[in-house]
N, C-alpha and C positions, 0 to 999 in steps of 0.2 A: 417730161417735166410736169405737163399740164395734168398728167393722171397721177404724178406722185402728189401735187397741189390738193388736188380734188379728192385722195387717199384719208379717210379719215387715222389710218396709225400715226403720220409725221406731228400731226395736230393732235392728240393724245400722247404722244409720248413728250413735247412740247407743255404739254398742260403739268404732266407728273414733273418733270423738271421745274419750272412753276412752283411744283407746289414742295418738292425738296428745298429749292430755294426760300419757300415761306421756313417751313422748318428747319433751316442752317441758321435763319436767321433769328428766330423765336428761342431756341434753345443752346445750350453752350454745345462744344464741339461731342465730348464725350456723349453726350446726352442722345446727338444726332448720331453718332456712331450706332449707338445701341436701338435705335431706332430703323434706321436705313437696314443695321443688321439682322435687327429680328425680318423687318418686314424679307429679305431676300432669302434667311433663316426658313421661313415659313415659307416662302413661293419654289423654294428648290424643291426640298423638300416633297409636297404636297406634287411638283411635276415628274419627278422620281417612282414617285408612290403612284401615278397617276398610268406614268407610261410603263412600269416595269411588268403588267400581265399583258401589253402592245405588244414590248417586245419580245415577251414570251409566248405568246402567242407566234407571233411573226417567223419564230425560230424555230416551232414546233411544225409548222403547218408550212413551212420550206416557204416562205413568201417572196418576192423580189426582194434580191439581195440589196438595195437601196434600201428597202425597207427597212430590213433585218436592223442594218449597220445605221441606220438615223434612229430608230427608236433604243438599239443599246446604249450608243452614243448617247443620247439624253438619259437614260439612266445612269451609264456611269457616271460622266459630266457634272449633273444636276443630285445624286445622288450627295456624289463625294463633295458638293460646295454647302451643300446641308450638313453635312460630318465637321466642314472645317471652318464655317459661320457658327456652331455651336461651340468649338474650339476658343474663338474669336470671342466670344460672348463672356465665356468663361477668362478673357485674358481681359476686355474692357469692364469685368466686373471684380474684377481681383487688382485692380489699380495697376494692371498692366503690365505685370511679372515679364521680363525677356522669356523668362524658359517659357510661354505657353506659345512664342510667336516662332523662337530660334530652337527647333528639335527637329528628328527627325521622323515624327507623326506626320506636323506639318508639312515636313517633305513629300513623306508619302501621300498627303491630300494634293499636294500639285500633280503627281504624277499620275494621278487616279485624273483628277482633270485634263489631264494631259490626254490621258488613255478615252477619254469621253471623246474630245474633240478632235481625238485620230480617227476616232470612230466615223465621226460627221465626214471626216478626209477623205476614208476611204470608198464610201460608200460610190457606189460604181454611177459614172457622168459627173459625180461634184467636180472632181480635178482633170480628171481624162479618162477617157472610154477606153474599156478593154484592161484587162489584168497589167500586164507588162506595162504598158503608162503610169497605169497608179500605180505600181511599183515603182517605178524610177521617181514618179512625183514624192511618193513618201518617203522614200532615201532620202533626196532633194531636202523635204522639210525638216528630217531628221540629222541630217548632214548642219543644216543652218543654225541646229538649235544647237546641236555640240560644239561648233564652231564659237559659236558666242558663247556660250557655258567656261570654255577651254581659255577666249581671250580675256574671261570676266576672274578665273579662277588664278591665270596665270601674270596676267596681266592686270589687274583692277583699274576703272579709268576711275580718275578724281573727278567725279561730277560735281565738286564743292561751287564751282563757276554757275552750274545749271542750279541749283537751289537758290543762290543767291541771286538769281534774276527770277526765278520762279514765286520766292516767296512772298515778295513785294506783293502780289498779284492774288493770294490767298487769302478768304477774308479772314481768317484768324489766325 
């Protein structure tokens, strides 16, 4: 604990919260939206662009397979939330049309995120060492998400309860 203390990120990332909160509070919500958006807009983006000759490289020049699969990862990932923050952008500057939030673009941007961060999954020692583990683990995480997908689609829970204690608590 003494060295995550002494860690200059927890205290920087600390400061940027800080400073969202100056700006949640200086500007109206929408305003901050398109703010928070662009900035994220721009930092995907820019880490996309930044890693995708890594990981082409990495892929060409047969590099450890951790490798490979942490720098696609970050490009698909990182990629496709630059594709669907520009979406966003397009939906908080049009007064918020449903069709730019509810299609099936958008879905495909989840699932491309999806595919990023299976990436980071699978990459050999994150979850478990040796093929056949991370196979079983990625079944595992892929079993859990259908499973809730199934009870969400089949079943919808009324979270009307959880809003209404949640948004007391929102500052706008």
């Amino acid at each position: 604990m003494v060295k995550l203390a002494k860690s200059t990120h927890p205290w920087v990332t600390l400061a940027v919260l800080l400073i969202f909160c100056g700006i949640a509070y200086l500007f109206s919500v929408r305003d901050t939206l398109l703010i928070t958006n662009s900035f994220l807009m721009v930092v995907s983006g820019t880490v996309a662009a930044v890693y995708l000759p890594k990981a082409i490289r990495a892929m060409r020049e047969r590099r450890d397979p951790a490798i490979q699969h942490i720098t696609y990862g970050i490009v698909l990932g990182w990629g496709d939330t630059f594709l669907w923050r520009a979406l966003i952008m397009v939906w908080l500057l049009t007064d918020q049309d449903p069709a730019w939030t509810n299609n099936d673009v958008l879905s495909g941007l989840y699932a491309g995120a999806a595919l990023g961060a299976f990436y980071h999954l699978t990459s050999p020692n994150a979850m478990a060492k040796g093929l056949w583990p991370r196979v079983v683990a990625c079944v595992g995480v892929v079993a859990v998400a259908a499973a809730i997908a199934a009870v969400i689609i089949v079943a919808p829970p009324n979270l009307s309860w959880m809003t209404a204690h949640v948004k007391p608590w929102i500052p706008r």
